[in-house]
C-alpha positions as CSV (number, residue, x, y, z in Angstrom):
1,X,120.8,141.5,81.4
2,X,119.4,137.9,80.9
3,X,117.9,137.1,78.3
4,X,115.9,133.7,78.8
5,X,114.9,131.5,76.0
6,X,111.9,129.5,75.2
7,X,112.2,126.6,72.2
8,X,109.4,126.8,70.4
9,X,107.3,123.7,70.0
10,X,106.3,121.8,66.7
11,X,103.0,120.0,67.0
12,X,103.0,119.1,63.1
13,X,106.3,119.0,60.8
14,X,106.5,118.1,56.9
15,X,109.6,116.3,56.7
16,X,109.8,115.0,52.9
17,X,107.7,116.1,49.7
18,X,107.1,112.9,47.2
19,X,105.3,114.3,44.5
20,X,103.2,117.4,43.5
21,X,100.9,116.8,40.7
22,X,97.7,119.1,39.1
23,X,96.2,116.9,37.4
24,X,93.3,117.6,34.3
25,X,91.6,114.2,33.7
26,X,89.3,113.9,30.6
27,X,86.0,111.5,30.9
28,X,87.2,107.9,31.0
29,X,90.6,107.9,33.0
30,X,91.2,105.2,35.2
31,X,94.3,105.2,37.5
32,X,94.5,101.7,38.6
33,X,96.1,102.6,42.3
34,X,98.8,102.5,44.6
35,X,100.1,102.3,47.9
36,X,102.9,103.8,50.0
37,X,104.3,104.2,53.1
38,X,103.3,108.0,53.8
39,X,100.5,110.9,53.5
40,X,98.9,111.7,50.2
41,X,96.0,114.6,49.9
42,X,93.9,114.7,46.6
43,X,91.9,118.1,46.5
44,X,89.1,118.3,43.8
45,X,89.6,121.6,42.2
46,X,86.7,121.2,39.3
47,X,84.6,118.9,38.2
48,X,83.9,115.1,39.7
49,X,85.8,112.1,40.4
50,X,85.6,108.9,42.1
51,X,88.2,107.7,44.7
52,X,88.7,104.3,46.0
53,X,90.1,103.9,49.7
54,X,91.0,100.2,50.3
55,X,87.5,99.2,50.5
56,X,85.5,102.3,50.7
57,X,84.5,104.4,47.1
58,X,83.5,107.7,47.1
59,X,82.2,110.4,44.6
60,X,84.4,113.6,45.3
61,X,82.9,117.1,44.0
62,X,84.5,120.0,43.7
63,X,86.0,121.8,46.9
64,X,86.5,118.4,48.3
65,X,89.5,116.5,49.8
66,X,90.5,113.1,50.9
67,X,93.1,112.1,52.6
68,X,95.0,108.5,52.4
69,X,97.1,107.6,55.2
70,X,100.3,105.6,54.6
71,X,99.6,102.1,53.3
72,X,96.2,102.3,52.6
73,X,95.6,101.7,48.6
74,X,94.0,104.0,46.6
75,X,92.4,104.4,43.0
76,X,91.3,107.4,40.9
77,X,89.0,107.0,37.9
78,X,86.1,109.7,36.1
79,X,83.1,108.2,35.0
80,X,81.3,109.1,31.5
81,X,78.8,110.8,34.0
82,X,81.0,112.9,35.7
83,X,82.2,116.7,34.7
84,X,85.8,116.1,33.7
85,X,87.9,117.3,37.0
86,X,91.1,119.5,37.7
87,X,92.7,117.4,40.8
88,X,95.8,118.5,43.3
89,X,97.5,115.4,44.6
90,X,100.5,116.0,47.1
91,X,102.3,113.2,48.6
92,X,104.1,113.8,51.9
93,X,105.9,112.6,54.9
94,X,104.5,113.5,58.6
95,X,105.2,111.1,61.2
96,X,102.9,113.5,63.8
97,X,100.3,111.6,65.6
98,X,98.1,114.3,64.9
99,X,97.7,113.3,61.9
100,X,95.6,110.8,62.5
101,X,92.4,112.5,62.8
102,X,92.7,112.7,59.1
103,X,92.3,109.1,59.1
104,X,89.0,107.9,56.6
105,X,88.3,111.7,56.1
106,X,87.3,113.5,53.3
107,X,86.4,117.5,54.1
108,X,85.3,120.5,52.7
109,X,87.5,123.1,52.3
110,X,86.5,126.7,53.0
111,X,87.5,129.8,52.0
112,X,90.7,130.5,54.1
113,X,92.0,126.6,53.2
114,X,91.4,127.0,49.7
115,X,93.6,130.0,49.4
116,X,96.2,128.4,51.2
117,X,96.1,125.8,49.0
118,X,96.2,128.2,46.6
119,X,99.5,129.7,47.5
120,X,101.0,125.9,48.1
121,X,100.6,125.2,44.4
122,X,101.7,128.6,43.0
123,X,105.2,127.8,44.7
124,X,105.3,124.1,43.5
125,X,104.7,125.3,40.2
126,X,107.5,127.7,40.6
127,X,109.8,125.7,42.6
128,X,110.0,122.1,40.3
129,X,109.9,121.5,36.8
130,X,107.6,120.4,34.7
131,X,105.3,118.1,33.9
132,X,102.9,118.0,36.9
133,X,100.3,116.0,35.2
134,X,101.7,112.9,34.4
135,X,100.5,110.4,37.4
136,X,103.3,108.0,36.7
137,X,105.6,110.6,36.8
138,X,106.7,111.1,40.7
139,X,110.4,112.3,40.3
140,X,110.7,115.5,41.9
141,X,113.4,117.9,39.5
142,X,113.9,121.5,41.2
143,X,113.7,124.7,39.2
144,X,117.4,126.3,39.4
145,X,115.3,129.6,39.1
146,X,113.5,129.0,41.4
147,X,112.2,132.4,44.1
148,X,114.3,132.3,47.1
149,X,113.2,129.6,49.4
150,X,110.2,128.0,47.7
151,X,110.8,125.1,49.1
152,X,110.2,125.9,52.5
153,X,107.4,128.4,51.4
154,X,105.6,125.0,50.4
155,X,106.4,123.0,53.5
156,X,105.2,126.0,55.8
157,X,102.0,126.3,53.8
158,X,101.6,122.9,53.6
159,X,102.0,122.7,57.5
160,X,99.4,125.7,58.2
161,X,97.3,124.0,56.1
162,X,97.1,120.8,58.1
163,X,97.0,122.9,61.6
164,X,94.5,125.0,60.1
165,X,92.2,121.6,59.1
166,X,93.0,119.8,62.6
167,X,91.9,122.9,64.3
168,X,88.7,123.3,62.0
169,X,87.9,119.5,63.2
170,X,88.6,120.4,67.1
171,X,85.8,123.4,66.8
172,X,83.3,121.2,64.9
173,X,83.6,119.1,67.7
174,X,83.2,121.4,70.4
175,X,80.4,123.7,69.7
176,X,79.3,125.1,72.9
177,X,83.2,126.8,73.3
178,X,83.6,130.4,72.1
179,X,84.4,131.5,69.0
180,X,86.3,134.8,68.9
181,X,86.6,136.9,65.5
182,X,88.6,139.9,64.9
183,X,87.3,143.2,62.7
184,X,90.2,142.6,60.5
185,X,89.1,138.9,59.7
186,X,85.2,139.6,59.8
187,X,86.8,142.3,56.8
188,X,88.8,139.7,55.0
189,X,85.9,137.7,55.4
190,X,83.8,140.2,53.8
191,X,85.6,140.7,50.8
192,X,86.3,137.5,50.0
193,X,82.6,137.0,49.8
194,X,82.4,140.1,47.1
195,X,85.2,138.3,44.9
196,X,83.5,135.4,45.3
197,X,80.4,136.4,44.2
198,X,81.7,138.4,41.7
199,X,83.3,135.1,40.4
200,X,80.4,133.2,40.3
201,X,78.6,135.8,38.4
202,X,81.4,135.6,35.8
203,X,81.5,131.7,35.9
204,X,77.0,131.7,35.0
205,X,77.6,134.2,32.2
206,X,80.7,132.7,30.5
207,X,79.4,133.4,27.3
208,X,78.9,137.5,27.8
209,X,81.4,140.2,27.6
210,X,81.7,142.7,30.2
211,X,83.5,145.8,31.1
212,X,84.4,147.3,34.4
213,X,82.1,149.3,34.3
214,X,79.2,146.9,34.2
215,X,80.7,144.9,36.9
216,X,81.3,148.1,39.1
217,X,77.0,149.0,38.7
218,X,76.1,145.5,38.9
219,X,77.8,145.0,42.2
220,X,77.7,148.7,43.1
221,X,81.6,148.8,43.3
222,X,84.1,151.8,42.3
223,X,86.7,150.8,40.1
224,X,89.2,151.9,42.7
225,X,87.7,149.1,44.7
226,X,87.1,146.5,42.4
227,X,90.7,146.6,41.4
228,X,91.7,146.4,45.1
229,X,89.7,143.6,45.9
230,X,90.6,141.4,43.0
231,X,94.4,142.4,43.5
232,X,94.3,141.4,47.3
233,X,91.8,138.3,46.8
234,X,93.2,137.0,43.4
235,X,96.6,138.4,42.8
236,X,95.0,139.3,39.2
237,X,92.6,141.7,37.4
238,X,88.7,140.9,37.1
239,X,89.1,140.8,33.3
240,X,91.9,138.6,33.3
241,X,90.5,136.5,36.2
242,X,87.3,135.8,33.9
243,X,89.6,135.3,30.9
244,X,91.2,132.5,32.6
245,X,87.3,130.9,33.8
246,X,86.8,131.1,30.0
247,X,90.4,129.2,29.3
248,X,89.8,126.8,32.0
249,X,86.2,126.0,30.8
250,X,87.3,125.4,27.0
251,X,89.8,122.7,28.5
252,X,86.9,121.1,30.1
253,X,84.9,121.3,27.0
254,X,88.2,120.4,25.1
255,X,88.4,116.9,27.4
256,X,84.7,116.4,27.4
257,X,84.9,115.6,23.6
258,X,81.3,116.6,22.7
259,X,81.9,119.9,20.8
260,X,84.9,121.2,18.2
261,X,86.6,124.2,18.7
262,X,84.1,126.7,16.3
263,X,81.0,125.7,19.0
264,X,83.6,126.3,22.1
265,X,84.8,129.8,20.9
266,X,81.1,130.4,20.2
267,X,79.9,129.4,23.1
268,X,82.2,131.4,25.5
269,X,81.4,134.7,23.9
270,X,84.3,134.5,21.1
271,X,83.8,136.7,18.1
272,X,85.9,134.3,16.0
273,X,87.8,131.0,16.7
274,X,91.1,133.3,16.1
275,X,90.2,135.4,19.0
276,X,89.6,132.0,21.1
277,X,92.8,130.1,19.8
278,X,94.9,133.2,20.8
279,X,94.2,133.8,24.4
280,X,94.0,130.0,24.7
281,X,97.5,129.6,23.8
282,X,98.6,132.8,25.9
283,X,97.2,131.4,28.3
284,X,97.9,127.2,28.2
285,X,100.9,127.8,26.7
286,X,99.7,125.8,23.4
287,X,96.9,126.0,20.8
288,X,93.6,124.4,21.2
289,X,94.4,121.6,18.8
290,X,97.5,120.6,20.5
291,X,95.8,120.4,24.1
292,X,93.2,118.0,22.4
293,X,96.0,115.4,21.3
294,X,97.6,115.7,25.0
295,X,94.5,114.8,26.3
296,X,94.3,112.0,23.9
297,X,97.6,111.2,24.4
298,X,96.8,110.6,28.5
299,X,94.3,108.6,27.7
């Protein structure tokens, strides 16, 4: 019997990865700029920061990203005013000419394009070595333990990513065309509204302790269910997720500079700055003190 073949087409392809970078800026930093011959995305993952596109400045919040096409020059700095910001930069090579609608953009990302982004960065950090934070630093060095293809895991992601975008722009410009949904995404849809709002419950009450139990009333969830909705959503526990929301917001207290370490413990629900030192070290990987000076020493 004959079998014929189709060759599948590639609208979009990631040839080369330049560098891969999460960065954790304290108030004050100022990256002078650059300017190279390919594609470079900087996503705002917390906080504020302003961005300089050849001639054009803009004030990026959180959930944003900009995009710099090849040769345009760019410059990153965080103003005393701003809330000290967590930033993903990943430089790239895509000689598509659909790129170009990403030209002098700077979107929003949703839900199902943060996630993605989400996964892209678990396998960079697994697939290089570290440091990722170090702006001057662009030298790629691969992780000889690295999970089986994490390479290409990145350059697929990164490729639905940018589909997933160009498509989001082609249905923002045609709204009058139909929009199908299917059950199974209205119920991912769905429960990645829960965890969210879960989430941002645990981000306003930072400075509380809570069981499962008082999450499961307050949101009128089993515990069955609350565990199978963080698991799925977050790839983690509720407790641990808010544990790291606590971490994450002593490091931007940490690079803010206005409080020591007694008023941070105290004012994320800490009993005692031994408590807070601990799980920020499990966590960060070092204690509070020696964060501080790397934030110093960036500066």
């Amino acid at each position: 019997m004959d079998f014929p073949s189709i060759q599948l087409q590639e609208s979009l392809t990631i040839q080369t990865l330049f560098s891969f970078h999460y960065f954790e800026y304290a108030k004050g930093f100022v990256f002078d700029g650059e300017q190279h011959d390919f594609w470079e995305i900087l996503y705002v993952d917390k906080g504020e920061v302003e961005v300089r596109a050849d001639d054009h400045i803009h004030t990026l919040h959180q959930g944003n990203m900009i995009f710099h096409k090849p040769e345009e020059f760019h410059t990153v700095s965080v103003k005393h005013e701003h809330t000290p910001p967590n930033l993903i930069v990943i430089c790239f090579e895509c000689t598509s000419p659909a790129m170009t609608i990403f030209e002098k953009k700077i979107l929003a990302l949703g839900d199902r394009e943060r996630n993605i982004l989400s996964l892209i960065i678990q396998e960079g950090f697994q697939a290089f070595l570290p440091p990722f934070d170090k702006p001057t630093v662009h030298h790629l060095e691969r992780n000889p333990h690295a999970p089986f293809a994490s390479e290409q895991m990145i350059k697929s992601y990164l490729e639905v990513l940018l589909i997933t975008l160009i498509r989001n722009q082609e249905q923002a410009s045609t709204p009058d065309s139909m929009k199908y949904k299917q059950s199974s995404l209205q119920k991912e849809k769905a429960e990645q509204r829960i965890v969210q709002q879960i989430m941002e419950y645990l981000k306003a009450n930072l400075s509380q302790s809570f069981t499962q139990d008082h999450l499961c009333q307050t949101f009128h969830l089993g515990k069955s269910r609350l565990k199978e909705l963080f698991q799925s959503q977050m790839q983690t526990g509720v407790l641990e997720a808010f544990k790291s929301l606590k971490i994450e917001q002593a490091k931007t207290f940490i690079r803010d500079g206005r409080y020591n370490f007694t008023e941070i413990a105290a004012m994320l629900g800490y009993a005692s700055i031994h408590y807070f030192s601990r799980d920020f070290k499990k966590t960060v990987g070092m204690p509070p003190s020696d964060y501080a000076k790397s934030v110093k020493a960036r500066l």
